[in-house]
PDB file of N, CA, C and O in Angstrom:
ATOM      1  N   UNK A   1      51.459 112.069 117.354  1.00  0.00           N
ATOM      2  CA  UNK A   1      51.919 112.307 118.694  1.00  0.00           C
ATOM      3  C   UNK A   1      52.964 111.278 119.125  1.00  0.00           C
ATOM      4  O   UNK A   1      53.815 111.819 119.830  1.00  0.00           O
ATOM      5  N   UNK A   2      53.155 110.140 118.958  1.00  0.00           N
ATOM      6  CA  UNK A   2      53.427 109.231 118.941  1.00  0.00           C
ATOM      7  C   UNK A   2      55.350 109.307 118.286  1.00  0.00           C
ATOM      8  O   UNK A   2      56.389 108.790 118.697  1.00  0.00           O
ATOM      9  N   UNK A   3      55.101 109.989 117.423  1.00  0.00           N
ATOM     10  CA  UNK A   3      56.349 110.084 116.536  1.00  0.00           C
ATOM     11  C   UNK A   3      57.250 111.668 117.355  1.00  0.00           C
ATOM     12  O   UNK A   3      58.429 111.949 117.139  1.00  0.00           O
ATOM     13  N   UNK A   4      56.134 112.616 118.434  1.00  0.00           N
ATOM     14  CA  UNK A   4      57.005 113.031 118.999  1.00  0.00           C
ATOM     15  C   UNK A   4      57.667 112.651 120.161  1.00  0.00           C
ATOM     16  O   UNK A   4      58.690 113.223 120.537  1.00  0.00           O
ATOM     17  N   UNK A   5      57.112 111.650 120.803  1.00  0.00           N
ATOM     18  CA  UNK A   5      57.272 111.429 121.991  1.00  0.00           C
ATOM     19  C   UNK A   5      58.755 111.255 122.933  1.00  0.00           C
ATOM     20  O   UNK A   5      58.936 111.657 124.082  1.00  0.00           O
ATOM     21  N   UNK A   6      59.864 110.424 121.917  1.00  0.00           N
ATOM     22  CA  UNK A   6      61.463 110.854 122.151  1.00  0.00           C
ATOM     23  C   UNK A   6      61.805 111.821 122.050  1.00  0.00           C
ATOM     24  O   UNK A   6      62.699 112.000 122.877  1.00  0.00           O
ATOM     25  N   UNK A   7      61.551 113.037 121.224  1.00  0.00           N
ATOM     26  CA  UNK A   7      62.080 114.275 121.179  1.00  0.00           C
ATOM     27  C   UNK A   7      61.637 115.061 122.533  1.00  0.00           C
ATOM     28  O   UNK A   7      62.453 115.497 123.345  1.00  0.00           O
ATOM     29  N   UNK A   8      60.221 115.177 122.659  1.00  0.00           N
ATOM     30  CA  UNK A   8      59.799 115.706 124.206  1.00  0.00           C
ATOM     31  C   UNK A   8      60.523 115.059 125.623  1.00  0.00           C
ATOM     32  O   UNK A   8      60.703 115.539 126.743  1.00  0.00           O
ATOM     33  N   UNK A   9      60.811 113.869 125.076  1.00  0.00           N
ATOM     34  CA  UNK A   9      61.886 112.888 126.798  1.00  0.00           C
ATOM     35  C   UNK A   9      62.888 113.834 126.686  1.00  0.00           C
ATOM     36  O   UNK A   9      63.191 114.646 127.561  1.00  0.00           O
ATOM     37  N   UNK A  10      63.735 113.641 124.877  1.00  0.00           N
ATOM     38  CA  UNK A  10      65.228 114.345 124.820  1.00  0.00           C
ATOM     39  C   UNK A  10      65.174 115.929 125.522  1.00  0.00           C
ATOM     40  O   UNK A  10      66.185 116.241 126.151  1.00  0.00           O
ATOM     41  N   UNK A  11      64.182 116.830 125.460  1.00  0.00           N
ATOM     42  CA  UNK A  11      63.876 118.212 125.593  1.00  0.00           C
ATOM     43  C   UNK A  11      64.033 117.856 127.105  1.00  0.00           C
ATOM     44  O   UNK A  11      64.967 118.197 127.831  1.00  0.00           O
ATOM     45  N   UNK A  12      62.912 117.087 127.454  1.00  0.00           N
ATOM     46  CA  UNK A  12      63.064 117.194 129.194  1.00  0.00           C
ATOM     47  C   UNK A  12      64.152 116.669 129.711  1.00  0.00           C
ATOM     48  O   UNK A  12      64.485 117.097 130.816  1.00  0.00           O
ATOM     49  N   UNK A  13      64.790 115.866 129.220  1.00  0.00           N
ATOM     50  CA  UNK A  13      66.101 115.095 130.208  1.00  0.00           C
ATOM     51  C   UNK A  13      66.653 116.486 129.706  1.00  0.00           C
ATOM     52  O   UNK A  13      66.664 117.223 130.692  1.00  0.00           O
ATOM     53  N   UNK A  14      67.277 117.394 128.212  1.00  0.00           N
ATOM     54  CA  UNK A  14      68.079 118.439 128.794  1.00  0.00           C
ATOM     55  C   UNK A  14      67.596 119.859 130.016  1.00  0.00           C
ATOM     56  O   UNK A  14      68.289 120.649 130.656  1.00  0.00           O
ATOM     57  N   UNK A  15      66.179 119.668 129.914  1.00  0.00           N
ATOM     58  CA  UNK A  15      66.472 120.828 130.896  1.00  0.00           C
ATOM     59  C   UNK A  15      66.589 120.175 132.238  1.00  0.00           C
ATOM     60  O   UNK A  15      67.036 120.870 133.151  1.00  0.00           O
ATOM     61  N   UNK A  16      66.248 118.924 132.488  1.00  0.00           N
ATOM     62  CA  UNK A  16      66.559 118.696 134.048  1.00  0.00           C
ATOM     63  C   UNK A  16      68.011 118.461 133.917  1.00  0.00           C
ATOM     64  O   UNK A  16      68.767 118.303 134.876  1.00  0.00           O
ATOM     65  N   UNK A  17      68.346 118.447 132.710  1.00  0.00           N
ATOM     66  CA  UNK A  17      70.421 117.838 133.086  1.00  0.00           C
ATOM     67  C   UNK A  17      70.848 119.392 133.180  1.00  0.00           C
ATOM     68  O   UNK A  17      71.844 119.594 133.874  1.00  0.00           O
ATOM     69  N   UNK A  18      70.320 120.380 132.660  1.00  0.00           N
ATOM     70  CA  UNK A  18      70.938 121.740 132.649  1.00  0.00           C
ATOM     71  C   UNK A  18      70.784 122.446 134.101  1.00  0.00           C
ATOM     72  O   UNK A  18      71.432 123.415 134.498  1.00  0.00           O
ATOM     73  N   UNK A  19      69.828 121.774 134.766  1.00  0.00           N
ATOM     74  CA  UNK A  19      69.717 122.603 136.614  1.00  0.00           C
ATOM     75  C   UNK A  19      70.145 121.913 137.150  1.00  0.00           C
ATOM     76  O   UNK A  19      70.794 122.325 138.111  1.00  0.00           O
ATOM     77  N   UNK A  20      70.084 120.248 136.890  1.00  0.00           N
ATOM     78  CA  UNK A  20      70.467 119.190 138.242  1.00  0.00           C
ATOM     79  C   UNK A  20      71.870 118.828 137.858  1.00  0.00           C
ATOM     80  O   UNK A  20      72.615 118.478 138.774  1.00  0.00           O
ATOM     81  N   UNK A  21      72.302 118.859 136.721  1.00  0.00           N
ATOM     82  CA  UNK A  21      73.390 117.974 136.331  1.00  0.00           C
ATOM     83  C   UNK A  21      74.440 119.188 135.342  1.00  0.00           C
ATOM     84  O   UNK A  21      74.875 118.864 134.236  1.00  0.00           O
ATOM     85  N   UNK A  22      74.611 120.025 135.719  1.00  0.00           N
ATOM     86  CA  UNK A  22      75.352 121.151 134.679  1.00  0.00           C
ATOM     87  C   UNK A  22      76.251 120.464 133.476  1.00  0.00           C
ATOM     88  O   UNK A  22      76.045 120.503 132.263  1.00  0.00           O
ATOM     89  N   UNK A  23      77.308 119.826 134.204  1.00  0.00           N
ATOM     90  CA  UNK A  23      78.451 118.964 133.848  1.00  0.00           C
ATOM     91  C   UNK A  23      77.799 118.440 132.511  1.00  0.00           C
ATOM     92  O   UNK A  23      78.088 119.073 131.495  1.00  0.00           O
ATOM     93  N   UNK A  24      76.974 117.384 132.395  1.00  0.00           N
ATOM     94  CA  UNK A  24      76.206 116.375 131.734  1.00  0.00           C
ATOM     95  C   UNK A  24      75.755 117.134 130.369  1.00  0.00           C
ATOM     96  O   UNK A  24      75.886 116.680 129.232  1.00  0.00           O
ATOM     97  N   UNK A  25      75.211 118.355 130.720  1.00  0.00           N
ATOM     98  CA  UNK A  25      74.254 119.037 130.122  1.00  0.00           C
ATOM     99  C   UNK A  25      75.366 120.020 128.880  1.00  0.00           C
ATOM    100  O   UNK A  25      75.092 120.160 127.688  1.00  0.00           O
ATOM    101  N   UNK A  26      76.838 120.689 129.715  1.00  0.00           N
ATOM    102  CA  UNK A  26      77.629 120.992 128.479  1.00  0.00           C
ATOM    103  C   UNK A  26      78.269 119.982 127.972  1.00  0.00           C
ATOM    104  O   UNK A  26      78.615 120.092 126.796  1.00  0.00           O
ATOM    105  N   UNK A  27      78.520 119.038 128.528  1.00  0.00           N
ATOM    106  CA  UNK A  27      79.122 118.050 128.020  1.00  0.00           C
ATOM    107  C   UNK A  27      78.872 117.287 126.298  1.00  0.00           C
ATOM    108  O   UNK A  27      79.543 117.061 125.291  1.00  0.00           O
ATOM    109  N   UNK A  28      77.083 117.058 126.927  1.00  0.00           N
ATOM    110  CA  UNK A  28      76.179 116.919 125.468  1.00  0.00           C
ATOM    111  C   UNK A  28      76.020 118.153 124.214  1.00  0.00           C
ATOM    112  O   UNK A  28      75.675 117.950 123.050  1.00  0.00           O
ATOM    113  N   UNK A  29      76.451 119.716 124.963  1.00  0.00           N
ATOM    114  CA  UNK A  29      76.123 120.549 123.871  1.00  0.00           C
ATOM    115  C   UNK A  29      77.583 120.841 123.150  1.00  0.00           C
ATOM    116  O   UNK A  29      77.798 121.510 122.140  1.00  0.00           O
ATOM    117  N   UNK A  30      78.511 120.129 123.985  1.00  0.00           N
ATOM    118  CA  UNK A  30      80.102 120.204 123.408  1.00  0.00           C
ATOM    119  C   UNK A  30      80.301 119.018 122.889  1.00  0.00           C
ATOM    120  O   UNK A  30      81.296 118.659 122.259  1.00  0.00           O
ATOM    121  N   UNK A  31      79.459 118.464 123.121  1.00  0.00           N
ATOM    122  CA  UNK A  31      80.252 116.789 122.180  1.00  0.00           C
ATOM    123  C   UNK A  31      79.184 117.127 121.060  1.00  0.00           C
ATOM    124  O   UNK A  31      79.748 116.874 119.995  1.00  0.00           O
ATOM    125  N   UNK A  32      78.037 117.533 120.836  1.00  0.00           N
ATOM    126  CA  UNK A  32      77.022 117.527 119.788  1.00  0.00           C
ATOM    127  C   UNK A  32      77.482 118.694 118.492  1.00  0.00           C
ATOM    128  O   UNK A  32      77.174 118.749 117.301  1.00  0.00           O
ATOM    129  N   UNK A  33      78.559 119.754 119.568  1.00  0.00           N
ATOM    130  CA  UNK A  33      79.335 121.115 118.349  1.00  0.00           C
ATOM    131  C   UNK A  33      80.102 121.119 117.849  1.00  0.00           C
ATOM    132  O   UNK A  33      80.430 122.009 117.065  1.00  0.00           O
ATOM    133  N   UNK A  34      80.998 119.645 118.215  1.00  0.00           N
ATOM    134  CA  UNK A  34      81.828 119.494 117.112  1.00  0.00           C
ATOM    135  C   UNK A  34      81.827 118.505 115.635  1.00  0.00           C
ATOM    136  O   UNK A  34      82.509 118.639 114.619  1.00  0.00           O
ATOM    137  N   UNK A  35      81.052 117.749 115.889  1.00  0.00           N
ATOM    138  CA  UNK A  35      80.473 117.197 114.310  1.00  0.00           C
ATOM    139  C   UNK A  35      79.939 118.367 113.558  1.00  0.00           C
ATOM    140  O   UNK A  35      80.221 118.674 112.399  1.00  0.00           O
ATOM    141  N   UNK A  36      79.290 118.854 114.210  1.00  0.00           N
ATOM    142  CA  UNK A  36      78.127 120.014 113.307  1.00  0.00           C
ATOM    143  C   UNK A  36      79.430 120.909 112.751  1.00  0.00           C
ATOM    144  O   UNK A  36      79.611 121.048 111.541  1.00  0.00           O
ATOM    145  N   UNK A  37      80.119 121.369 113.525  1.00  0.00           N
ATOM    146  CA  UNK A  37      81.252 122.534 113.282  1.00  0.00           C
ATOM    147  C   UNK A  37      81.902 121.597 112.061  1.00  0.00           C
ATOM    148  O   UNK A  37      81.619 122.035 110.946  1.00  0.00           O
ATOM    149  N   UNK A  38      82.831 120.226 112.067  1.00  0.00           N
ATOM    150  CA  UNK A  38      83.337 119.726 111.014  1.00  0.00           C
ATOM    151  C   UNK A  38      82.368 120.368 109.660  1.00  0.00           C
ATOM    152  O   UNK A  38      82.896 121.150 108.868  1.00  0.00           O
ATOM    153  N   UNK A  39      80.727 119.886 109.487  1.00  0.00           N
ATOM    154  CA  UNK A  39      80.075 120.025 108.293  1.00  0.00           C
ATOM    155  C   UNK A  39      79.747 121.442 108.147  1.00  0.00           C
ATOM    156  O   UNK A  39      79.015 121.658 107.181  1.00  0.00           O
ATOM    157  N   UNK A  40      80.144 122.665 108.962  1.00  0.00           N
ATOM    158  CA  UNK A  40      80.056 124.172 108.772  1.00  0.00           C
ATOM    159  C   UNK A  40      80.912 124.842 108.243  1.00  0.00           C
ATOM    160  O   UNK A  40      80.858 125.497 107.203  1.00  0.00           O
ATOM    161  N   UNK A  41      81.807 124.675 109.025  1.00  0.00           N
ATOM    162  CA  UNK A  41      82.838 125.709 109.271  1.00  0.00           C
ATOM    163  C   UNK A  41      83.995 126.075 107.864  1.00  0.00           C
ATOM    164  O   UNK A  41      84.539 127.147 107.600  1.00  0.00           O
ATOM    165  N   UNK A  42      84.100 124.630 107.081  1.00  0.00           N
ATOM    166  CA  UNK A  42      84.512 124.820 105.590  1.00  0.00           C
ATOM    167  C   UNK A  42      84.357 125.218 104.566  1.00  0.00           C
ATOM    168  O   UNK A  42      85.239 125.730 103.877  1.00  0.00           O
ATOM    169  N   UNK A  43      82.776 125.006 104.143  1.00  0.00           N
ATOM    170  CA  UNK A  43      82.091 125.806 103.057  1.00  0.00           C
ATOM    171  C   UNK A  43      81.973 127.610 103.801  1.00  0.00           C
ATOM    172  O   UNK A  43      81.991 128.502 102.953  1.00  0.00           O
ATOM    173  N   UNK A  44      81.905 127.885 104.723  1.00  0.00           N
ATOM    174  CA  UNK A  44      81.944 129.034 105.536  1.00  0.00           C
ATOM    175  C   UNK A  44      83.434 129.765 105.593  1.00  0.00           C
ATOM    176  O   UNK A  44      83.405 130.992 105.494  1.00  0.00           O
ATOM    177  N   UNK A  45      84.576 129.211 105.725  1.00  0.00           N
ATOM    178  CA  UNK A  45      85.637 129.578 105.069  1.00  0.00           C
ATOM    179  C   UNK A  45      85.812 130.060 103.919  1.00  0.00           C
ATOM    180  O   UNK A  45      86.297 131.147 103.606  1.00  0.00           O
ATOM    181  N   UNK A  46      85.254 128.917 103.033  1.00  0.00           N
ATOM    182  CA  UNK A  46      85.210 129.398 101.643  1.00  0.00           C
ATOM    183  C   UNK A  46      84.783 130.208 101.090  1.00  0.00           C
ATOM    184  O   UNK A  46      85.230 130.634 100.026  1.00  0.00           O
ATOM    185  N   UNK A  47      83.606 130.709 101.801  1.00  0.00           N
ATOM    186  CA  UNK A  47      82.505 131.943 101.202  1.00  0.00           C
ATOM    187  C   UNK A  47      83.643 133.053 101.434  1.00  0.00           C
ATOM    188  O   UNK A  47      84.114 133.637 100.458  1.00  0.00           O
ATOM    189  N   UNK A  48      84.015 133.296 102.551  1.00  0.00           N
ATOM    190  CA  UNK A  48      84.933 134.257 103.140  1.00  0.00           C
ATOM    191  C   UNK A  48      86.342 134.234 102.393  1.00  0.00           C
ATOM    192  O   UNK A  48      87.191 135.069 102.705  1.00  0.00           O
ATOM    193  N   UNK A  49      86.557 133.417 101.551  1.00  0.00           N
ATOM    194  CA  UNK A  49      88.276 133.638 100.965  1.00  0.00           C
ATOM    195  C   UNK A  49      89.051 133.563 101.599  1.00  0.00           C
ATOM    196  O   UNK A  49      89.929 134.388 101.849  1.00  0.00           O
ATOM    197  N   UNK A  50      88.815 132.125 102.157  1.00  0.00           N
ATOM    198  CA  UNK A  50      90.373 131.681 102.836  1.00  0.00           C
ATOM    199  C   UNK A  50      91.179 130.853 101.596  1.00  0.00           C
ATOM    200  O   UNK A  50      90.693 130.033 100.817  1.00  0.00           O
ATOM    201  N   UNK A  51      91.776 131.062 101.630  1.00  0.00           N
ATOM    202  CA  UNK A  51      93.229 129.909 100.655  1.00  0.00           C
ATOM    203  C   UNK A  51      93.826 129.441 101.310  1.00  0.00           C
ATOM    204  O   UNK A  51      94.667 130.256 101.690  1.00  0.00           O
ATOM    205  N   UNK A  52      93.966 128.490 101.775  1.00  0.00           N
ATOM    206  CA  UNK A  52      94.686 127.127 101.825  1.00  0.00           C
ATOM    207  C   UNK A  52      96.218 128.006 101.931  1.00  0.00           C
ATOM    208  O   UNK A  52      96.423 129.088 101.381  1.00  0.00           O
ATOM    209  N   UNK A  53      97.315 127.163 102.866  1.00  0.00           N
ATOM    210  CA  UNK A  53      98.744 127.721 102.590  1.00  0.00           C
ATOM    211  C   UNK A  53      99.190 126.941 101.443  1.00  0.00           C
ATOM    212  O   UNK A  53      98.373 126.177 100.930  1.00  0.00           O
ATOM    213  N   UNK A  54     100.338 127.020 100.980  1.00  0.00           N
ATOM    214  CA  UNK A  54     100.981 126.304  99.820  1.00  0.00           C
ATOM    215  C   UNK A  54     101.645 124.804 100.858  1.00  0.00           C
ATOM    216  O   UNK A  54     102.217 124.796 101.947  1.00  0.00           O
ATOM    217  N   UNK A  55     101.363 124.003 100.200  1.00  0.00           N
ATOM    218  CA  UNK A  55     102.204 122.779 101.354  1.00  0.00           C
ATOM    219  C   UNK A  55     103.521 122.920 101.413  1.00  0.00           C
ATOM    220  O   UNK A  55     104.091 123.566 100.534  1.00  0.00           O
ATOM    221  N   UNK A  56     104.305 122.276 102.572  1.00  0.00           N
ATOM    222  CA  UNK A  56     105.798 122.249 102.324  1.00  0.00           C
ATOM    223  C   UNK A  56     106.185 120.923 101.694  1.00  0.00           C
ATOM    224  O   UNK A  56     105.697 119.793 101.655  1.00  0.00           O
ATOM    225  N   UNK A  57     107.087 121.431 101.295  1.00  0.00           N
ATOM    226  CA  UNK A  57     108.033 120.362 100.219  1.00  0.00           C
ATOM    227  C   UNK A  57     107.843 119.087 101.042  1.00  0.00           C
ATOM    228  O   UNK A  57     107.307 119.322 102.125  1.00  0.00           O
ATOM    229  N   UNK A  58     108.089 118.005 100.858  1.00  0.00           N
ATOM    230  CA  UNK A  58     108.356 116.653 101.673  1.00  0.00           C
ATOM    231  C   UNK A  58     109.558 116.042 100.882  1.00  0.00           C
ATOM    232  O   UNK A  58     109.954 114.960 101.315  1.00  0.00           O
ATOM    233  N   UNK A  59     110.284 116.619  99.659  1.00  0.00           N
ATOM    234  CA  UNK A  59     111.811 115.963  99.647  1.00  0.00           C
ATOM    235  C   UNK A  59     111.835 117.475  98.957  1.00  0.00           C
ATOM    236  O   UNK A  59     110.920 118.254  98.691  1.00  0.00           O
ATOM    237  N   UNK A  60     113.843 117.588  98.715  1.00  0.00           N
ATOM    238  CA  UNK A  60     114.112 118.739  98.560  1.00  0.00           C
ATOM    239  C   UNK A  60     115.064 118.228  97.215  1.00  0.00           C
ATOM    240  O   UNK A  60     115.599 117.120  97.170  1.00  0.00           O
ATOM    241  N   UNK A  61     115.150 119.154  96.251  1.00  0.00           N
ATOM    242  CA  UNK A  61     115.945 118.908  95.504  1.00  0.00           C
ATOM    243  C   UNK A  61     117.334 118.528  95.697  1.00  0.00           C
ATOM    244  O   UNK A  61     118.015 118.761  96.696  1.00  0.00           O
ATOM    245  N   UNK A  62     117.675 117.932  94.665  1.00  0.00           N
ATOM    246  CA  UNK A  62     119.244 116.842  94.958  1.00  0.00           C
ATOM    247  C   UNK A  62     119.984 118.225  93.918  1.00  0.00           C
ATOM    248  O   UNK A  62     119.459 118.785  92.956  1.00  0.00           O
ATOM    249  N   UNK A  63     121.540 118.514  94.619  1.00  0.00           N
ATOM    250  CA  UNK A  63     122.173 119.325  94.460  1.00  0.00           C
ATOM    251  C   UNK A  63     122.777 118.934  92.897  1.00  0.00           C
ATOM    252  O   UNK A  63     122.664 117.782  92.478  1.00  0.00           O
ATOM    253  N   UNK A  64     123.310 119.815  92.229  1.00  0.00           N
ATOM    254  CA  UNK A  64     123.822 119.552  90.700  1.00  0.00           C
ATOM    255  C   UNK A  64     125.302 119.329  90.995  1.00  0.00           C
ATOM    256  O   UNK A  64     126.126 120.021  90.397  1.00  0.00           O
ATOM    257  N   UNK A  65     125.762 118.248  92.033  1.00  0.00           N
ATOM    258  CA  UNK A  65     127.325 118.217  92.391  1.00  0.00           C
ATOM    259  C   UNK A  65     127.588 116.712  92.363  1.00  0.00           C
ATOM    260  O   UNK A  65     126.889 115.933  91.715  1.00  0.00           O
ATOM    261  N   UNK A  66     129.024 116.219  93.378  1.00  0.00           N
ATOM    262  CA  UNK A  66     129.274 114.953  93.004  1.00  0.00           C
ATOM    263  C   UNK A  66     128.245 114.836  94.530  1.00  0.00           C
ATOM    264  O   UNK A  66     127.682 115.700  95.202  1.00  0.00           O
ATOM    265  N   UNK A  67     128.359 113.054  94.675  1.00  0.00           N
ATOM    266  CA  UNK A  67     127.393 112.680  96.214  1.00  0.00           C
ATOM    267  C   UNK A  67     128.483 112.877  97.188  1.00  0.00           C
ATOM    268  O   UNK A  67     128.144 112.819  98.369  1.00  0.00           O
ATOM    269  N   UNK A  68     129.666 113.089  96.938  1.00  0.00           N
ATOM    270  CA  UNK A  68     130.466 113.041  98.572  1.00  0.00           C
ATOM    271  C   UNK A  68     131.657 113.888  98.081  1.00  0.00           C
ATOM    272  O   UNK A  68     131.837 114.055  96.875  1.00  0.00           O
ATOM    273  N   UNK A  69     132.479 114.429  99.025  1.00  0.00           N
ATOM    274  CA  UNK A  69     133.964 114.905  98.592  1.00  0.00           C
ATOM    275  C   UNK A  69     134.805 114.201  98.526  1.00  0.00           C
ATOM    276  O   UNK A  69     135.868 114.785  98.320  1.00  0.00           O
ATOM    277  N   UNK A  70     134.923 112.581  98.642  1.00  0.00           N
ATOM    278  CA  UNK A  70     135.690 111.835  98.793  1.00  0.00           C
ATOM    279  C   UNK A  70     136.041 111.154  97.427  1.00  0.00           C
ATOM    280  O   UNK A  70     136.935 110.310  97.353  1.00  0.00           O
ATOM    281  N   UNK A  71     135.288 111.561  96.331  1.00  0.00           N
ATOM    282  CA  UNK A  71     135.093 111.457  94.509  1.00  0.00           C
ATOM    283  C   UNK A  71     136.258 112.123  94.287  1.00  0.00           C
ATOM    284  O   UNK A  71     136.490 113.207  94.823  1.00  0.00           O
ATOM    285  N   UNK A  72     136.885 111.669  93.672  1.00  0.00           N
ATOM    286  CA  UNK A  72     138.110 111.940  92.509  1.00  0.00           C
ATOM    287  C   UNK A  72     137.015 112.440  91.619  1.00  0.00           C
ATOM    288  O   UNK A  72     135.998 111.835  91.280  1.00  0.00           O
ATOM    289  N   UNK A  73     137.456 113.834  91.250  1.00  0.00           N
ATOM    290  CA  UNK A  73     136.969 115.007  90.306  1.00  0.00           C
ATOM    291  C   UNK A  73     137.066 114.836  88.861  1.00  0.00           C
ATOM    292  O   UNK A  73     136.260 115.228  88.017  1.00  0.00           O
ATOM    293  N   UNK A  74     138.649 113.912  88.605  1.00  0.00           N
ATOM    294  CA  UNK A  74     138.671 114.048  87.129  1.00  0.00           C
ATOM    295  C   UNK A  74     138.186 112.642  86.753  1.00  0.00           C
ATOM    296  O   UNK A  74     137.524 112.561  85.719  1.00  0.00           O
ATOM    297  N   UNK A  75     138.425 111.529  87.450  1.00  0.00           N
ATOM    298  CA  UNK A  75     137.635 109.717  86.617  1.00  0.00           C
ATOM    299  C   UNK A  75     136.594 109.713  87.450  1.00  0.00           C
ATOM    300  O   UNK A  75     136.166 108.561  87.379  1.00  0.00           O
ATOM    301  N   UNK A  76     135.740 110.486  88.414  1.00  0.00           N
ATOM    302  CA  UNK A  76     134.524 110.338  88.932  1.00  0.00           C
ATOM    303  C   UNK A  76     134.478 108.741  89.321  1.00  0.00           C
ATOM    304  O   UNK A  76     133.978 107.809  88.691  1.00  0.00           O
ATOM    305  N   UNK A  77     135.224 108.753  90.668  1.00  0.00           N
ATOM    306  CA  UNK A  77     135.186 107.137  90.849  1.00  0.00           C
ATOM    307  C   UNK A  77     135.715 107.365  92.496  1.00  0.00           C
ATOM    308  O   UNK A  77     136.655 108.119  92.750  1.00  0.00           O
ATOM    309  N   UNK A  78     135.025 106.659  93.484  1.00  0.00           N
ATOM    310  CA  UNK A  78     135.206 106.616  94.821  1.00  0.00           C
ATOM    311  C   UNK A  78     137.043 106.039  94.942  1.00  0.00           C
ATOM    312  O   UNK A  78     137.733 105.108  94.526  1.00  0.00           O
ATOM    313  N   UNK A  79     137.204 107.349  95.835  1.00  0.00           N
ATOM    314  CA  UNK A  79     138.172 106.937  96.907  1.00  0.00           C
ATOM    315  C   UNK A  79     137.902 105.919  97.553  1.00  0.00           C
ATOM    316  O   UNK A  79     136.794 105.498  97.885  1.00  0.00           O
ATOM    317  N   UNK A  80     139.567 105.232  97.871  1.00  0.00           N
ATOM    318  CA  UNK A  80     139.576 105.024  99.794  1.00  0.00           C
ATOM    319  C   UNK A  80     139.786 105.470 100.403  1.00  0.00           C
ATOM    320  O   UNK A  80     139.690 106.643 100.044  1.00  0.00           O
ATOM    321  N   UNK A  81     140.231 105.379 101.754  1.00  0.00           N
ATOM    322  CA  UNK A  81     140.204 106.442 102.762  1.00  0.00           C
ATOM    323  C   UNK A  81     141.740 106.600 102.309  1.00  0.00           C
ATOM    324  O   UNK A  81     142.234 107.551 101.703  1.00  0.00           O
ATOM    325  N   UNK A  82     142.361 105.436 102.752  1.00  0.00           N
ATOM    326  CA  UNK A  82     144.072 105.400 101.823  1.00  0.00           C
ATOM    327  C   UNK A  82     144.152 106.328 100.835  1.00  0.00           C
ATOM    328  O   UNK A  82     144.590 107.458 101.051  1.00  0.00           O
ATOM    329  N   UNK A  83     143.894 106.080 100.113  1.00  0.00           N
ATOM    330  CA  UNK A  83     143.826 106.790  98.461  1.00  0.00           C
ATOM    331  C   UNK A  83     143.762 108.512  98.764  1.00  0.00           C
ATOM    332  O   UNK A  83     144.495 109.463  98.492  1.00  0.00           O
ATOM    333  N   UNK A  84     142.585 108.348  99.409  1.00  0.00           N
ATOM    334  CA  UNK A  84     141.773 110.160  99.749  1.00  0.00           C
ATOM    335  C   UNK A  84     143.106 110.872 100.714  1.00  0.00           C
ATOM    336  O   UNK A  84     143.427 112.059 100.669  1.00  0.00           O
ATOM    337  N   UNK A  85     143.641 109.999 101.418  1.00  0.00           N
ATOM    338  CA  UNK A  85     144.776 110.476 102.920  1.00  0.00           C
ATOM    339  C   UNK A  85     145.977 110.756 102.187  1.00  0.00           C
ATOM    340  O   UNK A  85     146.655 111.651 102.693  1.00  0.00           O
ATOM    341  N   UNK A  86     146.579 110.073 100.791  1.00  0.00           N
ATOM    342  CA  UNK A  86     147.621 110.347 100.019  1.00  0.00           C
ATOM    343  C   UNK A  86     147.694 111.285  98.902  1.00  0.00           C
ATOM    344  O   UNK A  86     148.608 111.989  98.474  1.00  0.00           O
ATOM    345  N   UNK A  87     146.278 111.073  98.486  1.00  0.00           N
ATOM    346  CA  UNK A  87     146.190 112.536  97.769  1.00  0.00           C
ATOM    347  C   UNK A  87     146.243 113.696  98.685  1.00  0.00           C
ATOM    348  O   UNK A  87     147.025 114.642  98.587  1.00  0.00           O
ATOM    349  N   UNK A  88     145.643 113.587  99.278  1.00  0.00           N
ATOM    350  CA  UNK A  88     145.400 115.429 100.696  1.00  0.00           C
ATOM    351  C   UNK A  88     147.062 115.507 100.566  1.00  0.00           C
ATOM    352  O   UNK A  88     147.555 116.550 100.139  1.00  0.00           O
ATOM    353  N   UNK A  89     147.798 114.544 100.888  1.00  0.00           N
ATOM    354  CA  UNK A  89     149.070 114.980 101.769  1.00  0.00           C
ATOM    355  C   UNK A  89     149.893 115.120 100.527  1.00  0.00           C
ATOM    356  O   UNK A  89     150.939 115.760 100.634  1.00  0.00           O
ATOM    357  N   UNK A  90     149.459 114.435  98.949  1.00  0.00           N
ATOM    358  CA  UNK A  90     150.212 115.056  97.750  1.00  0.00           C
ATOM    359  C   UNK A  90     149.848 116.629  97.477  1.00  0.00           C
ATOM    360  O   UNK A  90     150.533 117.477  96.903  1.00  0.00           O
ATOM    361  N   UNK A  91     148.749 116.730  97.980  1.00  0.00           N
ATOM    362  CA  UNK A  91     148.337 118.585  97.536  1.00  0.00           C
ATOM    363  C   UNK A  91     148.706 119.345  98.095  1.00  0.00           C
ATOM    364  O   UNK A  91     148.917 120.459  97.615  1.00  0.00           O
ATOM    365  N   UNK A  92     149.029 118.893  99.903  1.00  0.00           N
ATOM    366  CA  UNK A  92     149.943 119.669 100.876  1.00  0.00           C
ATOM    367  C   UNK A  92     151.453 120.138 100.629  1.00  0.00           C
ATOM    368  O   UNK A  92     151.923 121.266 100.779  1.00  0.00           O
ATOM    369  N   UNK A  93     152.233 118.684 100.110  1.00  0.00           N
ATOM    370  CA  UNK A  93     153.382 118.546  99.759  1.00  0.00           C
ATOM    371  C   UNK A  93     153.746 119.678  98.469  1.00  0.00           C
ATOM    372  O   UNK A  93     154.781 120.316  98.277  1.00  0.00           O
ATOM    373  N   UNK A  94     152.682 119.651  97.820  1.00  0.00           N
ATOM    374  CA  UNK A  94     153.072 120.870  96.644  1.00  0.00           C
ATOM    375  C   UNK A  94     152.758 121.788  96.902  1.00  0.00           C
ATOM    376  O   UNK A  94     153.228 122.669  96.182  1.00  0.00           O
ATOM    377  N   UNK A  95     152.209 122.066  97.548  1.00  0.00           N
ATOM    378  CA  UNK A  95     151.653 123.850  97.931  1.00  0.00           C
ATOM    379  C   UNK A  95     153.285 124.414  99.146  1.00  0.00           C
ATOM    380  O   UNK A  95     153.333 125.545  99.631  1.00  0.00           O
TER     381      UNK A  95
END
């Protein structure tokens, strides 16, 4: 008897918190449904055949090109801006 005696307080404080104290009373049955729900609700998915989505990427593949347009095409070697501004206006000049 002895070993029930907290559970019979816990029983009576909820039904007097459920007439005198409403608030109190969902409060305890909403803070007590979501732990329980964490340890349910997954293996319970699972029975049912949920799959998981596929994740999204978090880096994306690097393109098969040079890193900038400012690369000289045939010695693969950075422009300057100089350099890049005299070529444009040599390719203009011949066209």
């Amino acid at each position: 008897m002895v070993f029930a005696a907290p559970f019979r307080n816990t029983a009576r404080y909820l039904r007097y918190a459920a007439h005198e104290e409403p608030v109190i009373f969902w409060s305890l049955i909403l803070g007590f449904t979501g732990p329980v729900m964490v340890l349910t609700v997954p293996p319970m998915r699972r029975q049912l055949g949920y799959v998981p989505p596929e994740r999204p990427p978090t880096s994306y593949p690097l393109p098969n090109r040079l890193d900038s347009p400012s690369q000289d095409m045939t010695t693969n070697r950075r422009l300057s801006v100089l350099e890049w501004v005299a070529d444009v206006l040599n390719k203009l000049s011949r066209n």
